[in-house]
Backbone as a ProteinNet text record, in pm:
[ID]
protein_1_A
[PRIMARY]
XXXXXXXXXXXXXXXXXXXXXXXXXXXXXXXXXXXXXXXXXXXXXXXXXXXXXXXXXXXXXXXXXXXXXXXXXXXXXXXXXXXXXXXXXXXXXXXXXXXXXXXXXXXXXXXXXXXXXXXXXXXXXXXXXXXXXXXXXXXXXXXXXXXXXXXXXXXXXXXXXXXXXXXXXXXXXXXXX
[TERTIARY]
-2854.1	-2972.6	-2932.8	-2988.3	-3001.4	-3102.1	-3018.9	-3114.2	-3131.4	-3271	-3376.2	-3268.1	-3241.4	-3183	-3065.8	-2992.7	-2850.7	-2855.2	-2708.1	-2706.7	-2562.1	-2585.4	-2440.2	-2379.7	-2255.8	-2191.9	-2196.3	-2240.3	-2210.9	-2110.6	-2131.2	-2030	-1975.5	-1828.7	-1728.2	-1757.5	-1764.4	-1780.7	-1641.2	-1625.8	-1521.1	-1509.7	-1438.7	-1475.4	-1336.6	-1318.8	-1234.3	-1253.3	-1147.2	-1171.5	-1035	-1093.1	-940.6	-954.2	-797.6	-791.4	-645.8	-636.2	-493.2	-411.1	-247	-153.2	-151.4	-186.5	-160.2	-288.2	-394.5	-535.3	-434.1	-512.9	-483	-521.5	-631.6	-709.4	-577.5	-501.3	-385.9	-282.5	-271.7	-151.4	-121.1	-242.1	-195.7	-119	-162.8	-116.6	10.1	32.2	189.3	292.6	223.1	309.5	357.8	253.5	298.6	380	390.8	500.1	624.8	624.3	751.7	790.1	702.2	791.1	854.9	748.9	809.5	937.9	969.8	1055.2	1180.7	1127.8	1289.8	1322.3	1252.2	1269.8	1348.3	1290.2	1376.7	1462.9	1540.9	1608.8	1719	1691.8	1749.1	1901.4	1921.6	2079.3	2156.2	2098.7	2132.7	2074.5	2015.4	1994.3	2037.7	2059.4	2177.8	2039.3	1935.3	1845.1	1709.7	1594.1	1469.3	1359.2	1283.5	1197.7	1108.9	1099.8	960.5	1033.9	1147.1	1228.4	1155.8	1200.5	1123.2	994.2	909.6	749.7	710.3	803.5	764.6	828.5	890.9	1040.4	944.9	821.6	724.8	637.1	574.6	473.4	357	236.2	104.3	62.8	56	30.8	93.2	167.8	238.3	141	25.6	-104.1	-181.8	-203	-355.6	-352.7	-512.1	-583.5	-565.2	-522.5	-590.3	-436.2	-319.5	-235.5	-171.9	-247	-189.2	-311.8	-327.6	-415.6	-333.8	-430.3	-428.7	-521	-525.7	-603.4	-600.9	-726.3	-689.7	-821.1	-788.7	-881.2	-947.8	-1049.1	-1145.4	-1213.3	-1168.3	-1269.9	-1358.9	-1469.1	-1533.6	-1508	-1465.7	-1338.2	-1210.1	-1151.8	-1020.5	-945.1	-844.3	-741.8	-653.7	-639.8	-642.4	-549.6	-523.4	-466.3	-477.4	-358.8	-345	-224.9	-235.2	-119.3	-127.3	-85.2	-68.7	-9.1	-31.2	25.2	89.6	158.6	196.7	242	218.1	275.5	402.3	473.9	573.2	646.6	499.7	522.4	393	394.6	224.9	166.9	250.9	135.2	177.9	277.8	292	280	184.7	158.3	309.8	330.2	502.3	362.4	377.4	286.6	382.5	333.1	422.2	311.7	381.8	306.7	209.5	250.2	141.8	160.5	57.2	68.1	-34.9	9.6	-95.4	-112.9	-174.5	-140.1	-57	-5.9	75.9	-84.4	-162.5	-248.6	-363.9	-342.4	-430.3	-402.4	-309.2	-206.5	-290.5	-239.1	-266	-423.9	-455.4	-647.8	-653.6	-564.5	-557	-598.3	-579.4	-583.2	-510.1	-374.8	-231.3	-313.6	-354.9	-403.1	-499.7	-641.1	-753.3	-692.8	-611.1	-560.5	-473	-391.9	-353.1	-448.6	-524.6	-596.2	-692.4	-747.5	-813.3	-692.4	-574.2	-494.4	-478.7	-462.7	-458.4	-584.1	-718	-831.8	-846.6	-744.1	-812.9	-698.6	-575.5	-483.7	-525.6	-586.4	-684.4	-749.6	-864.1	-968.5	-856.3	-744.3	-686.5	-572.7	-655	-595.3	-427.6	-381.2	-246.2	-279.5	-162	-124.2	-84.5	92	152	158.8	208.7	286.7	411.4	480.1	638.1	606.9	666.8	686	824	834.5	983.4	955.7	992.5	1019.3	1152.4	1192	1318.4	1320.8	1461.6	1560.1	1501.1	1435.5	1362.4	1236.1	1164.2	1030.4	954.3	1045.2	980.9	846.6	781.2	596.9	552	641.9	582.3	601.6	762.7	765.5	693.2	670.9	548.7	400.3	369.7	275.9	228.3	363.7	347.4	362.6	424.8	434.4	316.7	242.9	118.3	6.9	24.8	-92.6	-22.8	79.4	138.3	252.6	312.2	389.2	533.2	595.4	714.9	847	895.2	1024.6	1125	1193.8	1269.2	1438.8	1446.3	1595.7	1603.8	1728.5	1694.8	1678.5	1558.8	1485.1	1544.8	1655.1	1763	1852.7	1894.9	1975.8	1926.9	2041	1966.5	1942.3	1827	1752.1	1867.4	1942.6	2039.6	2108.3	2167.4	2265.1	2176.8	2034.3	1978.3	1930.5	1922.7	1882	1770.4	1728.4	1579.2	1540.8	1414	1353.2	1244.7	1252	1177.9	1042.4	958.7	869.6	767.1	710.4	677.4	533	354	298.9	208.5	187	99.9	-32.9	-144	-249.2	-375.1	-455.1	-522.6	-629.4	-671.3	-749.5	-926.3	-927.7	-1048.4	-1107	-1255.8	-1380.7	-1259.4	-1310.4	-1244.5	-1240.2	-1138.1	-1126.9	-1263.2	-1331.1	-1374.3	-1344.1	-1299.3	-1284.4	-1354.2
-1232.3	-1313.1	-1459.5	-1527.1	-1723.2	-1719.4	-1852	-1903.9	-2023.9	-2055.8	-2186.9	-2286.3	-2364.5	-2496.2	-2466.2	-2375.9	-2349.6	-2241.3	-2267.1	-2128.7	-2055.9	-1964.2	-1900.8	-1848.9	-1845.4	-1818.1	-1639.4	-1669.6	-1509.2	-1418.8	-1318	-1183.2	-1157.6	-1138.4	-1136	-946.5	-922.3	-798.2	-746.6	-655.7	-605.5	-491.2	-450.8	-317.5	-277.1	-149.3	-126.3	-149.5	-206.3	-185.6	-115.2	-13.8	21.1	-79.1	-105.3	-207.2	-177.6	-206.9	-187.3	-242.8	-200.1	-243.6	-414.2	-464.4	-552.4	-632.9	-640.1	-712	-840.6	-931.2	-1074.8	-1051	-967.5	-993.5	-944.2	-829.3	-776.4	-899.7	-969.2	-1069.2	-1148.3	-1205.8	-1301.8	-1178.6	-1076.8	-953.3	-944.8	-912	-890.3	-1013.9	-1100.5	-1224.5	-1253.2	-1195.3	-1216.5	-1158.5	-967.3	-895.8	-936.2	-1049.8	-1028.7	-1138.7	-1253.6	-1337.5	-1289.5	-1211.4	-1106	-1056.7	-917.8	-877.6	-954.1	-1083.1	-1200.3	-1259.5	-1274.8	-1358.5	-1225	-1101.3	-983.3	-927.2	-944.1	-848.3	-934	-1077.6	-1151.4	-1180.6	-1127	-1144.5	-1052.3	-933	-783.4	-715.3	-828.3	-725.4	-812.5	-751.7	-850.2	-932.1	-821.7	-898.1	-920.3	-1032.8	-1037	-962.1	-972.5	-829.9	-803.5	-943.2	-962.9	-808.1	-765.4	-680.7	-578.4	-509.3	-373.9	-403.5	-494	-440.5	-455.4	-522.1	-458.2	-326.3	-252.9	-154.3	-90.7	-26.8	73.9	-7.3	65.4	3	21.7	-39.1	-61.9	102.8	164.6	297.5	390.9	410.8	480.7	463.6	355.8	369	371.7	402.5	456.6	544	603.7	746	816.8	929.2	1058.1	1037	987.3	1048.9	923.6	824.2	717.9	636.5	532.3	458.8	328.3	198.5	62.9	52	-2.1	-0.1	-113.7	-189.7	-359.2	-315.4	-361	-411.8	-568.7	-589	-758.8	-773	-893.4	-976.6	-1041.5	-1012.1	-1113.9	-1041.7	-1145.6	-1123.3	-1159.7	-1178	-1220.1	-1051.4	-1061.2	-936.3	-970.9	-913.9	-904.1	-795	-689.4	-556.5	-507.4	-386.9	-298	-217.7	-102.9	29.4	37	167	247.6	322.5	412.5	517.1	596.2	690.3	718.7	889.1	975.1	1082.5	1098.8	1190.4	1208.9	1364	1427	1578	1628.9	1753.3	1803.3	1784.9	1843.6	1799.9	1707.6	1610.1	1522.8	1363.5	1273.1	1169.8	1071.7	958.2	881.3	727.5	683.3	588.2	459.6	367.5	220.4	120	32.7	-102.2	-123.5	-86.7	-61.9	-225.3	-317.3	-461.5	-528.4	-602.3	-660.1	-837.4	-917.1	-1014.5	-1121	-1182	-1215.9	-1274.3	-1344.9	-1433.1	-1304.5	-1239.7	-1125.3	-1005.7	-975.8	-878.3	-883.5	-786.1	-753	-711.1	-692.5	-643.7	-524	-388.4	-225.9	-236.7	-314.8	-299.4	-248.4	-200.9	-115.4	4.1	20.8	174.2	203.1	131.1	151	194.8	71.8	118.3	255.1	246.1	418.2	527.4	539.6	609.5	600.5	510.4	516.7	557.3	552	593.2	743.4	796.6	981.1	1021.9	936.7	1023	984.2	915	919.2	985	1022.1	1128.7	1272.8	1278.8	1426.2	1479.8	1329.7	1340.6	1396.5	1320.3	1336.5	1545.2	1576.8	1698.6	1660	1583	1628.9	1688.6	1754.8	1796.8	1741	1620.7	1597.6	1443.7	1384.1	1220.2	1203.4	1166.1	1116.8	944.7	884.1	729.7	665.6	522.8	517.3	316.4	297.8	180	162.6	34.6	-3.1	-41.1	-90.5	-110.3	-185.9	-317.4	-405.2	-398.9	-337.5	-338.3	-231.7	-237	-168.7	-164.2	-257.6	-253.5	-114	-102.2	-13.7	150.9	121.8	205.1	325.1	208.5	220.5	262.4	202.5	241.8	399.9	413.2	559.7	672.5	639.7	700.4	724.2	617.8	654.5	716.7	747.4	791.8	913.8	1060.5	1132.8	1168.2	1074.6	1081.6	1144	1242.5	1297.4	1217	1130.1	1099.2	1212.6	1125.5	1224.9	1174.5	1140.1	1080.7	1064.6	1045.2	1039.2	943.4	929.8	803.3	771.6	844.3	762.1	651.7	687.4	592.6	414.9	344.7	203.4	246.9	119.9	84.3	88.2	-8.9	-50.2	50.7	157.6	279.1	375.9	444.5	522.3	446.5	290.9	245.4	278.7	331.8	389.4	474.1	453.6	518.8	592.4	724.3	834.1	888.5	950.2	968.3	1102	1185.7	1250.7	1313.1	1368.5	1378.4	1461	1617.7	1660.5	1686.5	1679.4	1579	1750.6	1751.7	1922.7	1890.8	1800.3	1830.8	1833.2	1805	1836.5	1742.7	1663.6	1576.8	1452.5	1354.9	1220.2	1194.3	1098.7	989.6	924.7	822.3	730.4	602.3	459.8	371.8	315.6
-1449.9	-1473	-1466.2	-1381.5	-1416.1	-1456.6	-1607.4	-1643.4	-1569.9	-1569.9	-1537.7	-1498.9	-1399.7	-1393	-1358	-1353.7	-1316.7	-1213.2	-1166.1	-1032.8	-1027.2	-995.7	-1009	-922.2	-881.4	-786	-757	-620	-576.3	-584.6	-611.9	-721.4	-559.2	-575.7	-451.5	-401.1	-258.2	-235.2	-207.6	-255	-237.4	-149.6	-5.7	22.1	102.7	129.2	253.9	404.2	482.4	599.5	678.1	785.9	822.2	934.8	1026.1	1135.7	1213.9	1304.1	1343	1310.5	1290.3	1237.4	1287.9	1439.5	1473	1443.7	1381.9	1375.9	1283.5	1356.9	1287.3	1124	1089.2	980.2	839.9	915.7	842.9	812.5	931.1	872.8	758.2	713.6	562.1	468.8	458.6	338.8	428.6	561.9	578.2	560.8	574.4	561	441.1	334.8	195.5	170.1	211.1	199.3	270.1	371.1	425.3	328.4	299.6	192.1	80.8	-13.2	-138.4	-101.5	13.7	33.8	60.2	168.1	176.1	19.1	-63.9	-223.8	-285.8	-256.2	-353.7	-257.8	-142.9	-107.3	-8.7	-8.9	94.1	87.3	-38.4	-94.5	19.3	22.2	34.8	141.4	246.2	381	432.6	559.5	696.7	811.5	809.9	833.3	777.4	846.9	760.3	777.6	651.5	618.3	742.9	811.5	952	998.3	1044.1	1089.2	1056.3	911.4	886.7	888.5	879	836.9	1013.7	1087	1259.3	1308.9	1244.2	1271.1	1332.6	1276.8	1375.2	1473.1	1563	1676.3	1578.5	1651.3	1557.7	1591.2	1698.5	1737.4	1592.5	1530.3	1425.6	1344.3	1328.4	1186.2	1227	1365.2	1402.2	1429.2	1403.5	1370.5	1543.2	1533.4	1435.6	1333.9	1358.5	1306.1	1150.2	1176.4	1070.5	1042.9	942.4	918	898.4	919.7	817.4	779.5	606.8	541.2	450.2	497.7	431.4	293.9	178.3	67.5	84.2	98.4	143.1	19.5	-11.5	-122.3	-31.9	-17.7	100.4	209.4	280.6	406.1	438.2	299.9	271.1	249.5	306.2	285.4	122.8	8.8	-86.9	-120.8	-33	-94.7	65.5	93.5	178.3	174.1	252.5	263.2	450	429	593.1	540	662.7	662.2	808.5	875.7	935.2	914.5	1050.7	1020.3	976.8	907.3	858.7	935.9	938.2	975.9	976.2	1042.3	1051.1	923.8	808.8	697	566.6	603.1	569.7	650.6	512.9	555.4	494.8	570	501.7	460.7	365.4	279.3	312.6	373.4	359.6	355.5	360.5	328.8	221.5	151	-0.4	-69.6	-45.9	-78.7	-155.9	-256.7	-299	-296.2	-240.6	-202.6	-369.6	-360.6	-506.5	-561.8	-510.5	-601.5	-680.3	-614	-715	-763.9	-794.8	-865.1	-997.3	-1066	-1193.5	-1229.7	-1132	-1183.8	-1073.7	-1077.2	-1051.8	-865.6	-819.9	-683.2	-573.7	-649.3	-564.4	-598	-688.3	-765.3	-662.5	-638.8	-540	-402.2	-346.9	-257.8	-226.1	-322.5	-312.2	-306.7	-380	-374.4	-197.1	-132.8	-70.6	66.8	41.8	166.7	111.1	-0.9	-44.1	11.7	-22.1	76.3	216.1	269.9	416.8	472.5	410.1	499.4	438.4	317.8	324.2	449.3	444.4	595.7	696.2	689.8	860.9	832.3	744.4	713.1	641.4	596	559.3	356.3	363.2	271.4	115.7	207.6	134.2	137.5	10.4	86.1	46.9	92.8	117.6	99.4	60.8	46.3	-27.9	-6.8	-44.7	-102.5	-208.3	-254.6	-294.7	-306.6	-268.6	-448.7	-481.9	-630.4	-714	-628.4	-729.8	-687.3	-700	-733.8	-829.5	-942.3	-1071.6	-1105.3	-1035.2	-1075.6	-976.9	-818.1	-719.5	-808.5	-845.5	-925.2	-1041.6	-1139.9	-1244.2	-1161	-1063	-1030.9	-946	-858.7	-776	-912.3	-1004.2	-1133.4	-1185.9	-1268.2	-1276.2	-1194.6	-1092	-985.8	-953.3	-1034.8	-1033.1	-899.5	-876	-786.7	-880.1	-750.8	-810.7	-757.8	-798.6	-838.2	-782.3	-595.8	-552.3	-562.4	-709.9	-769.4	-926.3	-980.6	-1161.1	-1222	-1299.9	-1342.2	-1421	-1489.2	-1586.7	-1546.7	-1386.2	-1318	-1318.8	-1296.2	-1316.4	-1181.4	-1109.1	-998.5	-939.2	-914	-851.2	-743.7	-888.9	-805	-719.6	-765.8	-706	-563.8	-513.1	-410.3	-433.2	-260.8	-253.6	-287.9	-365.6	-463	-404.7	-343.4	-313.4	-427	-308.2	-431.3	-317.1	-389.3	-322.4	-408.3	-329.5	-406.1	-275.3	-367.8	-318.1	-293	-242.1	-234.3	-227.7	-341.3	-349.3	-277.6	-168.9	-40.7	-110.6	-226.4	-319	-261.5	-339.8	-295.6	-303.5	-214.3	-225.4	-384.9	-421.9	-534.7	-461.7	-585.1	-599.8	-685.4	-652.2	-790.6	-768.1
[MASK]
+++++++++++++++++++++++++++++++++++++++++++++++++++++++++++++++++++++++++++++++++++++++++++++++++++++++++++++++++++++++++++++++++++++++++++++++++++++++++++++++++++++++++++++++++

């Protein structure tokens, strides 16, 4: 409701869009991830992250067999994943990003979820995905959204490296958030 004499700013839309790995509209969110990844990992890789987040062709996340999947405030990219076959009925989950300026208000969570129902749609089964030593939030989070832990969570980050995770997906009515 406005009251009389004042005006208020329009409530931000929020929605999914899928797009190809290579759409310009994807880049600010990959760019952020490749900065994140060079600030946490630049000690300790020989080369830069631009490297892995190009390692696949854009063909590897498009449908029938992969997705990109940007989250838009507006038409600002805000949040996104992909995905890629792994195996007939496994989907492999990467690029799971949240842009740094809007973290902390459950938007890795949405996004997960909206990449578990669209590799349902594309018939898979299972997901396979992999976060790396320091990123304890990705961690915490594939955790909370019942992902199985394919290493021992007692280990520090460090020694276990990459941190496997695996989650089987019961094909039921989509999630909604």
């Amino acid at each position: 409701m406005t009251v009389p004499g004042t005006t208020s700013a329009p409530e931000s839309q929020q929605h999914f869009v899928r797009v190809s790995y290579d759409d310009p509209l994807g880049a600010p969110l990959l760019d952020d991830l490749e900065r994140e990844y060079d600030e946490r990992y630049g000690d300790v890789h020989e080369q830069p992250a631009r490297t892995e987040i190009l390692r696949y062709p854009p063909e590897a996340f498009a449908a029938p067999t992969g997705a990109f999947i940007l989250l838009l405030d507006d038409e600002e990219p805000i949040s996104g994943g992909a995905f890629m076959r792994c195996d007939e009925s496994t989907a492999e989950f990467k690029r799971i990003w949240t842009h740094a300026d809007h973290r902390g208000r459950g938007l890795a969570g949405r996004v997960l979820v909206e990449l578990e129902d669209e590799a349902c749609r594309l018939g898979y089964t299972r997901v396979y995905l992999t976060t790396g030593p320091r990123q304890p939030e990705a961690v915490r989070l594939y955790l909370k959204n019942g992902y199985t832990p394919l290493f021992d969570p007692a280990l520090e980050a460090e020694e276990i490296g990459i941190h496997g995770f695996t989650k089987d997906l019961d094909g039921s009515e989509p999630h909604r958030s």
